[in-house]
C-alpha positions in Angstrom: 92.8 71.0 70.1 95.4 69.0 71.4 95.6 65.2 71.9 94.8 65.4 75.9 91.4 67.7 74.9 90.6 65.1 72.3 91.3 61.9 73.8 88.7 63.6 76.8 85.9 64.3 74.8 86.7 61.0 72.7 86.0 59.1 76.3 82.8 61.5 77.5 81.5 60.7 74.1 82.0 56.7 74.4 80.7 56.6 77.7 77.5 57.8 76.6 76.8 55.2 73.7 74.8 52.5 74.5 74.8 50.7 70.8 77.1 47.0 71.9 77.9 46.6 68.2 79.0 50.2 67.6 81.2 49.9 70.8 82.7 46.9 69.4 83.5 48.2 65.8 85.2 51.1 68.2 86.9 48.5 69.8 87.9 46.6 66.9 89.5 49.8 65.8 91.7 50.4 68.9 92.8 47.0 69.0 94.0 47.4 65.5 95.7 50.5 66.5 97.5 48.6 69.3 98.2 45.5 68.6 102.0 46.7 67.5 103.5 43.9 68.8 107.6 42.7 68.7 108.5 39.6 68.1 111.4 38.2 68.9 113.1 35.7 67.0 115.5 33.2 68.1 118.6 32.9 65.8 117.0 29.3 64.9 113.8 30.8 63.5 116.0 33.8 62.0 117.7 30.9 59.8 115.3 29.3 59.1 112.8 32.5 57.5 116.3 33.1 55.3 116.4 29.7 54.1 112.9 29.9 53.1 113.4 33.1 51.1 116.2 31.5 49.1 113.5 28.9 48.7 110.7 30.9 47.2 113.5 32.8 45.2 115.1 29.7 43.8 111.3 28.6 42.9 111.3 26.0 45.3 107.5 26.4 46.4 104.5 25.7 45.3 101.0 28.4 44.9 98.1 28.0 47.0 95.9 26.7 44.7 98.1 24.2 43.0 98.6 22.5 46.7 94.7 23.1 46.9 94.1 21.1 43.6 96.6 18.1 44.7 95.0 17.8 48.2 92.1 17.4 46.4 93.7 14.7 43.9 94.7 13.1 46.9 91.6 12.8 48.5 89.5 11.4 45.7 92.3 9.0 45.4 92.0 7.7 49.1 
C-alpha cells in the first residue's frame, strides 16, 4: 500500500467517526507529528545559550528543588 492509498483510507476512516475525544487524541497525535518547527536564533541569543552551558558546566547553577526549597525559606520569612 503506498502512502497516497493509506493516507485515503486514513481520511474515509476519520470522516466517519463521530467520538469528539477520539478525534482529538487523533489530533493531538498529528499535531505532535507536525509541530517540527525552526527556530531561528539571533547571534545574541546564540551567545548567550553558550554562556549558559559554560555555566552549568563550570557548576554555576542551581537544581530545581534546591531553588524550590529557598523560595519557600523566603516566603515563610516575608
Amino acid at each position: 500500500m503506498t502512502a497516497i492509498e493509506l493516507k485515503k483510507i486514513l481520511i474515509h476512516r476519520i470522516a466517519e467517526i463521530e467520538d469528539e475525544s477520539f478525534l482529538n487524541a487523533i489530533k493531538t497525535i498529528l499535531d505532535a507529528k507536525t509541530q517540527t518547527q525552526i527556530i531561528n536564533l539571533t547571534s545574541d541569543q546564540k551567545q548567550e545559550i553558550a554562556e549558559s552551558k559554560k555555566q552549568i558546566e563550570n557548576g554555576l547553577f542551581i537544581e530545581q528543588d534546591e531553588l524550590e526549597k529557598e523560595f519557600d525559606k523566603w516566603l515563610i520569612a516575608s
